[in-house]
FILUM-14438 format. One record per residue (C-alpha): residue number from 1; x, z, y. Coordinates in pm, whole numbers, plus 50000, padded with zeros to 5 digits. Example, Ala and Ser with C-alpha at 12.3 -4.5 7.8 and 13.67 -1.06 7.14 Angstrom:
// residues 2
   i     x     z     y
   1 51230 50780 49550
   2 51367 50714 49894
END
This chain:
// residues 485
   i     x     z     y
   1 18068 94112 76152
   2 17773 93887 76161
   3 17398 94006 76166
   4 17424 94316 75994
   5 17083 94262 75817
   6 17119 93933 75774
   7 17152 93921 75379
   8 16910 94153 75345
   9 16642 93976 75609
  10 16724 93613 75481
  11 16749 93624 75075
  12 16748 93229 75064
  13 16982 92940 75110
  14 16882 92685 75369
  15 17028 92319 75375
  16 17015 92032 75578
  17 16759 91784 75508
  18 16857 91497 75314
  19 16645 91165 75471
  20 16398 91029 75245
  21 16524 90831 74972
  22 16294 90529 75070
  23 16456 90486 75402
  24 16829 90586 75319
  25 16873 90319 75043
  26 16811 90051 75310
  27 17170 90152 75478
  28 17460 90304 75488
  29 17435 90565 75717
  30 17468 90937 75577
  31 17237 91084 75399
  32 17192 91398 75602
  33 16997 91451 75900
  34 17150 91665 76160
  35 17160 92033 76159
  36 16918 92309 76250
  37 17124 92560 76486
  38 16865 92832 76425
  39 16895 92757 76076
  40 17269 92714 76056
  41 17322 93054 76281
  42 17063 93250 76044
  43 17249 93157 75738
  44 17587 93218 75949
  45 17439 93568 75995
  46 17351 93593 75620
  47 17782 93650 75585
  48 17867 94006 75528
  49 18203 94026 75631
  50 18315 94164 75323
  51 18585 94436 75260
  52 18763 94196 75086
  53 18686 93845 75098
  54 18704 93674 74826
  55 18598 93305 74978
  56 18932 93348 75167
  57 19114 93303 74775
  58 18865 93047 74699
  59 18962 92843 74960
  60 19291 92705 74932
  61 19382 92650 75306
  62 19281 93054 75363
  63 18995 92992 75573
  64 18876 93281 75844
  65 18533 93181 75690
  66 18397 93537 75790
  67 18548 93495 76140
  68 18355 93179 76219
  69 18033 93280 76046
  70 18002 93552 76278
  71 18124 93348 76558
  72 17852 93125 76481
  73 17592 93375 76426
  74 17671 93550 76804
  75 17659 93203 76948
  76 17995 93164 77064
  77 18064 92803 76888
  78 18332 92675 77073
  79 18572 92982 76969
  80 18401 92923 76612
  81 18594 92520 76670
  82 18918 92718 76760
  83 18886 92955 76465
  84 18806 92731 76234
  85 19112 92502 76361
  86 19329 92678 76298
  87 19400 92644 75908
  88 19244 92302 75848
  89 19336 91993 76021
  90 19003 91805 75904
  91 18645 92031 75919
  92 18477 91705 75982
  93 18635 91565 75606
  94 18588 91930 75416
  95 18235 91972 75582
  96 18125 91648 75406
  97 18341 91594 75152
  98 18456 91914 74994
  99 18287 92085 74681
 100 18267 92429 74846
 101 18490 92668 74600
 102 18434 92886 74870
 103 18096 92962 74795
 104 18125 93012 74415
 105 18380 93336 74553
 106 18148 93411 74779
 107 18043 93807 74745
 108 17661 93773 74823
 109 17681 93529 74530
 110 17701 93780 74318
 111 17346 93883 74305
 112 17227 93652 74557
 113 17266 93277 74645
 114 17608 93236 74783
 115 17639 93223 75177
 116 17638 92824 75283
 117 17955 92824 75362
 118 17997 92445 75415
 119 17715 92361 75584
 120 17821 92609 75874
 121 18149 92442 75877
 122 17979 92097 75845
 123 17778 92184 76194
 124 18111 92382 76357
 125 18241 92041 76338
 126 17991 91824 76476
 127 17961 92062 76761
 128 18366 92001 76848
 129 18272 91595 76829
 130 17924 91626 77012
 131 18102 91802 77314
 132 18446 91678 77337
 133 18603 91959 77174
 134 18855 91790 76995
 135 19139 91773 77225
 136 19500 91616 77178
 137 19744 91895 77161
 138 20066 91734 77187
 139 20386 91916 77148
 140 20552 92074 77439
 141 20878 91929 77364
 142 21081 91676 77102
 143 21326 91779 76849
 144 21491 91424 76835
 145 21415 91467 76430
 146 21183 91170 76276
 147 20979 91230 75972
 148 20801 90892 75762
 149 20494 90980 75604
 150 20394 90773 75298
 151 20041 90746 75273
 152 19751 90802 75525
 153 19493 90975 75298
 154 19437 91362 75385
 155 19750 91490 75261
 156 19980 91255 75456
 157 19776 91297 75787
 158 19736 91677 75780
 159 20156 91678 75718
 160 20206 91432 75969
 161 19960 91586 76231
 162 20124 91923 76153
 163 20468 91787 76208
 164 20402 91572 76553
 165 20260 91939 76687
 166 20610 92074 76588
 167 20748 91824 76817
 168 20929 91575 76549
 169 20837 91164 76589
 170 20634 91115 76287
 171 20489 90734 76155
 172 20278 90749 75894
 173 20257 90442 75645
 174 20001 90302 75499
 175 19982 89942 75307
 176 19631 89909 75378
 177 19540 89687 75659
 178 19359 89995 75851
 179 19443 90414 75828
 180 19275 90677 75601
 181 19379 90612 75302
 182 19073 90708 75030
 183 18891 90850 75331
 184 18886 90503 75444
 185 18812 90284 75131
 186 18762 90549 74859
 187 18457 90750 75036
 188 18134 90543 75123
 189 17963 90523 75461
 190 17637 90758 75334
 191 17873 91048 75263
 192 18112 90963 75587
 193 18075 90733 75870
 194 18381 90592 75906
 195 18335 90659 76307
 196 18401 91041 76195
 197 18789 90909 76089
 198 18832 90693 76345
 199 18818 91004 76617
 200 19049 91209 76454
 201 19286 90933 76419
 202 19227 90878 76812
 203 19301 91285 76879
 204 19647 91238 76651
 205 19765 90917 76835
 206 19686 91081 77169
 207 19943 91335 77049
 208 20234 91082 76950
 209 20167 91006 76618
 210 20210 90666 76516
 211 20030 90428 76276
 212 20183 90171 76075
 213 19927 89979 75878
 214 19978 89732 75616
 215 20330 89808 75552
 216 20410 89901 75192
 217 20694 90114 75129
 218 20849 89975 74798
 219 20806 89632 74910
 220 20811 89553 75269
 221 21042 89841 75330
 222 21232 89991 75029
 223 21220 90356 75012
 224 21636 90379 75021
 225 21603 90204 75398
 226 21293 90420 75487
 227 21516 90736 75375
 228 21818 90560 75620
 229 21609 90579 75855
 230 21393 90882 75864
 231 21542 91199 75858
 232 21302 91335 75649
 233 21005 91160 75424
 234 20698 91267 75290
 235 20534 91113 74999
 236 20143 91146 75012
 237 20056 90822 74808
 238 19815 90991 74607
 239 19719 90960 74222
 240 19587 90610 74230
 241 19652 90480 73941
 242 19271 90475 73732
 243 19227 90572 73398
 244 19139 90260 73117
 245 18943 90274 72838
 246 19073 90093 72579
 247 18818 89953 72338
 248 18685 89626 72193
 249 18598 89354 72469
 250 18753 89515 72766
 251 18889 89203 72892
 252 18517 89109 72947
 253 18406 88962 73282
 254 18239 89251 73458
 255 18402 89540 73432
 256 18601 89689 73688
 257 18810 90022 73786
 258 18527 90230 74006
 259 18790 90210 74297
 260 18798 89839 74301
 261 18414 89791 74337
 262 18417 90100 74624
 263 18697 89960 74840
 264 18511 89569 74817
 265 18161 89757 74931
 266 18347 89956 75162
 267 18538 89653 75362
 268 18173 89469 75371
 269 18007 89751 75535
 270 18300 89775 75772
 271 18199 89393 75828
 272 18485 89218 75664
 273 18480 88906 75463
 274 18525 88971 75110
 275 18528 88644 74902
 276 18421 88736 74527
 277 18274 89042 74614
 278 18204 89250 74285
 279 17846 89356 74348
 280 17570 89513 74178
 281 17258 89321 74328
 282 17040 89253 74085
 283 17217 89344 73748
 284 17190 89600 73520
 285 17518 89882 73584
 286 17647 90087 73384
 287 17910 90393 73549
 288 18115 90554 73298
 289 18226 90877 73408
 290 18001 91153 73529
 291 18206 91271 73825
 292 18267 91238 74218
 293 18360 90850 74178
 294 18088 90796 73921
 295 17810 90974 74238
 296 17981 90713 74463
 297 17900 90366 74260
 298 17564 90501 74146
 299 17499 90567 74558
 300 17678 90269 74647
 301 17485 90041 74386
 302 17160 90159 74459
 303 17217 90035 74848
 304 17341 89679 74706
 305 17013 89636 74507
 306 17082 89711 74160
 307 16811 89645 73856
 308 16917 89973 73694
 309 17198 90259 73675
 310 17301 90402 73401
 311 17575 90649 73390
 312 17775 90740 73098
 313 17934 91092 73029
 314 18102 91169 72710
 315 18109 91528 72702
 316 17795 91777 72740
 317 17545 91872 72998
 318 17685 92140 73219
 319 17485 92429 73260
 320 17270 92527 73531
 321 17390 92877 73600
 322 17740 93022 73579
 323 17829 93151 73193
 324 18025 93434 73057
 325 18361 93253 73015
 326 18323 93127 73429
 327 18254 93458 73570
 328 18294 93533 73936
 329 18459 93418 74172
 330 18583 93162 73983
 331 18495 92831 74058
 332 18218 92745 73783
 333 18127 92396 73568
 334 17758 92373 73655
 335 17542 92052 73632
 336 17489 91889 74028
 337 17228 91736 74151
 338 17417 91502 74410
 339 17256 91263 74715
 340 17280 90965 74491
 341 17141 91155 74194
 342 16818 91185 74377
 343 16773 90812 74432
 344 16730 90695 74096
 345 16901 90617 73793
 346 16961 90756 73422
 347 17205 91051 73323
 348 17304 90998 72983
 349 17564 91292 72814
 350 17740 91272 72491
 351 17779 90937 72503
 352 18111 90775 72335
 353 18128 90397 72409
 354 18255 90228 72124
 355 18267 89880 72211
 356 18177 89600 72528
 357 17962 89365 72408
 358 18037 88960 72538
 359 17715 88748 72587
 360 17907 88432 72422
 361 18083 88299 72752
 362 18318 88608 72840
 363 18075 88808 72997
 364 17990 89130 72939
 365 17628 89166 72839
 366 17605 89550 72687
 367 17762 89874 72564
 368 17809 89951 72180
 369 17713 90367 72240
 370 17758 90644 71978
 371 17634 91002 72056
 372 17960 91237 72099
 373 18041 91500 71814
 374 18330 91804 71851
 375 18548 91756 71550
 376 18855 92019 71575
 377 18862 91994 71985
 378 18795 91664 71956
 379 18539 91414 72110
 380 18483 91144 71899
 381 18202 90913 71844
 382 17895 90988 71587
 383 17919 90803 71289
 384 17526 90607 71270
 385 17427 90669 71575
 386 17529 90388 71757
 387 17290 90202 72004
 388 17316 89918 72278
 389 17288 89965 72659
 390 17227 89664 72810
 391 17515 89584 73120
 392 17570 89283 73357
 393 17858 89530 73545
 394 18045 89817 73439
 395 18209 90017 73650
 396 18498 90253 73528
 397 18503 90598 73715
 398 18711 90848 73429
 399 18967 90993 73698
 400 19315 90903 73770
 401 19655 90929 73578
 402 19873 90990 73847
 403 20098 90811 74129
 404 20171 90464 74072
 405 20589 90531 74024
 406 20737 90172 73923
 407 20957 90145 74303
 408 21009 90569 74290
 409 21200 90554 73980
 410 21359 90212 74053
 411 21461 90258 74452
 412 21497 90621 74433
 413 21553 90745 74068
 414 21300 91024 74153
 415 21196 91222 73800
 416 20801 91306 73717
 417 20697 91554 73508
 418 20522 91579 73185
 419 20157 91533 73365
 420 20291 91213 73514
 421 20343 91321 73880
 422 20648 91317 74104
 423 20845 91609 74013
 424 20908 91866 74344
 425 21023 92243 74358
 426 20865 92498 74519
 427 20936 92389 74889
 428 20741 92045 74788
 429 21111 91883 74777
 430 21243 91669 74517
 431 21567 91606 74325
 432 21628 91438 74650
 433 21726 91599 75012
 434 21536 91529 75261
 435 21242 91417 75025
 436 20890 91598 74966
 437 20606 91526 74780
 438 20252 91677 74924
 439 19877 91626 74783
 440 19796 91422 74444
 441 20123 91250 74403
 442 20268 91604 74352
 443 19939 91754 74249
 444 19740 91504 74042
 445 19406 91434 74111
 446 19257 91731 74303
 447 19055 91812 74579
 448 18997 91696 74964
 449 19067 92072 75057
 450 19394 92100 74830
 451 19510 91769 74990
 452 19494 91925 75332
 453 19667 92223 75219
 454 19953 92070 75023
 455 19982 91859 75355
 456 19993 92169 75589
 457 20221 92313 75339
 458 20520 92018 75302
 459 20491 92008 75692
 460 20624 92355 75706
 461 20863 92293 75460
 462 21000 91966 75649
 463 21014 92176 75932
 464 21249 92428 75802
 465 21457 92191 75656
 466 21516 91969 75941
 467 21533 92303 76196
 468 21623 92580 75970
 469 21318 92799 76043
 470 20917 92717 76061
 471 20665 92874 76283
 472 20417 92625 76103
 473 20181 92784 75852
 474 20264 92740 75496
 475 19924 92825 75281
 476 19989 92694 74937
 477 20276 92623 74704
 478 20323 92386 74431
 479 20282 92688 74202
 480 19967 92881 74388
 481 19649 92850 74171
 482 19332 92981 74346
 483 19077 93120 74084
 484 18828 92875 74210
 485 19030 92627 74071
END
């Protein structure tokens, strides 16, 4: 186990420093300075290697977090690369990007702040990409079998990545003009470089898998040729398709799906023209939705040189410590302080918007607000209390609906199910031989870390089904639900 004291001698969680706020709105680079390894391999040592683990349930790939803790805490980091390796594809992506279930099952958290669970993975990473750790390992020999992967967000590369290892030819589509998926356009630069992406995706093509950008399956291909031609095909498209709200003036100029704004900001800090860029220099924004997405805009607007931020959450404050009806280890509603949190801005909660106000010429100019009231389960908006926020841009960040499904039901007569995602069994296949679903498309919106794992997952089920047996892991199922989530 790790430091056998080491709970007992350090009592408190230790982070990496954030740089100041001053300096970090000035660029895109991320928002963390680099890690501390005596402080990373004292809170490694804080781990106590638990009779039963119960961060392993909270994570859904199965992580050996106690394993590389204490591999960590001795000082033996590249083993901790090799450990950690081997149940999920991406550290680099979870170690950034990931909410950390894992620590809200962690034991010590019991009584004590939990272990810090991700920042130790967070710095086993950037040790396998300071010192060249992160070797190709291409298979040892082809099957002749060819697998197209739909999608190159973290689902579709973990499958395909999985799947070139097994030795089948695997292409992974994508109808964006460059790889990754949300990683790519979805996630900006100050909570991953995109330099972090473009490694990995150098480590997978070293081992034979191949890229095909801005190709759109549905359109450029139909998905009855791609299924000609493939003997297998994976669907990792994702839940892209943004939830509306549908109130008075919506059709107002200046108000945009959160995705839309992110992708524009994230193509001009990759240095690419983009004429009519929706930005938020100068103007007063309002975010609606309190999540993830709503974190990146606020982040992303403060960097473009916003007046003001505002953002908008219609149900209640969460708590700051875990209640009664959350208790361990499941994963807990609390309220989060995130990097873009820190750098300004208002937090508003139970607020309903009623109505977009135009400024005469088709703008929008403000927000019609009521204060939110619980009538029999019910949010609805607060009769008399209704106030204006003033708004040159509003950006929409309430979650996603599901996979867009217009050319899956047309080309391939594939069903969904009642929440509106592609319907699969429990070997991620549909209605369809030869056809799986892995990650949000299958899932609905969900986590980096599920993504990976759904990915790992349909890889070992393509394997079987195109060789009749798997030696690939298979860590979740369609039906598995971790308590942390």
């Amino acid at each position: 186990m790790a430091d056998p004291r080491g709970f007992l001698k350090t009592r408190q969680r230790e982070l990496a420093p954030r740089r100041p706020v001053p300096v970090r709105i000035m660029d895109w680079k991320e928002v963390y300075e680099q890690h501390d390894p005596g402080v990373v391999r004292r809170q490694a040592g804080r781990c106590m290697d638990c009779g039963i683990p119960f961060c392993h349930q909270g994570c859904p790939l199965g992580n050996l977090i106690p394993e590389w803790n204490d591999l960590m805490w001795r000082g033996e980091n590249h083993a901790a690369v090799e450990r950690l390796h081997a149940t999920n594809n991406f550290p680099e992506f979870t170690g950034k990007l990931c909410p950390a279930p894992c620590e809200a099952s962690c034991v010590l958290g019991i009584n004590q702040p939990p272990v810090t669970i991700k920042q130790v993975e967070a710095a086993i990473a950037e040790d396998a990409f300071a010192n060249g750790w992160l070797e190709p390992h291409p298979p040892q020999r082809l099957t002749g079998k060819t697998v197209a992967v739909v999608g190159s967000g973290p689902a579709g590369l973990a499958a395909a990545q999985q799947l070139t290892r097994a030795g089948h030819t695997v292409a992974v589509y994508e109808r964006d003009d460059r790889i990754g998926g949300l990683l790519r356009y979805g996630i900006p630069e100050f909570k991953m470089e995109k330099r972090i992406l473009e490694t990995r995706l150098g480590q997978m093509q070293a081992e034979g898998t191949r890229f095909r950008a801005g190709v759109e399956i549905g359109r450029d291909i139909s998905w009855g040729d791609l299924r000609a031609r493939y003997d297998a095909v994976i669907i990792a498209t994702g839940a892209t398709v943004p939830r509306d709200l549908a109130i008075p003036g919506r059709d107002l100029d200046g108000i945009h799906f959160a995705m839309e704004y992110l992708v524009q900001a994230n193509r001009a800090v990759a240095g690419d023209q983009v004429p009519n860029q929706i930005s938020a220099e100068g103007k007063h924004v309002v975010v609606l939705g309190g999540g993830d997405t709503g974190a990146d805009c606020l982040g992303t607007a403060h960097r473009q040189g916003a007046a003001s931020v505002t953002t908008l959450a219609i149900g209640k404050q969460p708590p700051s410590e875990r209640q009664a009806n959350q208790p361990w280890p499941m994963y807990p509603t609390l309220f989060e302080m995130q990097s873009a949190h820190e750098e300004g801005g208002e937090r508003m909660y139970l607020a309903s918007t009623v109505e977009f106000l135009d400024d005469g010429e088709g703008n929008v100019r403000a927000l019609r607000v009521a204060e939110t009231e619980y009538l029999d389960g019910r949010r609805v908006p607060k009769a008399g209390t209704e106030h204006e926020i003033p708004a040159d841009l509003v950006l929409l960040a309430l979650g996603f609906t599901g996979p867009e499904s217009t050319e899956l039901t047309d080309q391939l007569a594939l069903p969904f199910d009642g929440r509106g995602n592609v319907d699969r069994g429990g070997d991620y296949q549909t209605s369809l031989p030869g056809v799986f679903v892995a990650g949000d498309a299958g899932r609905g919106q969900s986590l980096i870390v599920w993504a990976i794992a759904e990915g790992r997952a349909a890889a070992s089920a393509v394997d079987a089904y195109l060789e009749g047996e798997t030696q690939l892991p298979f860590p979740v199922r369609p039906t598995d639900r971790a308590l942390a989530v």
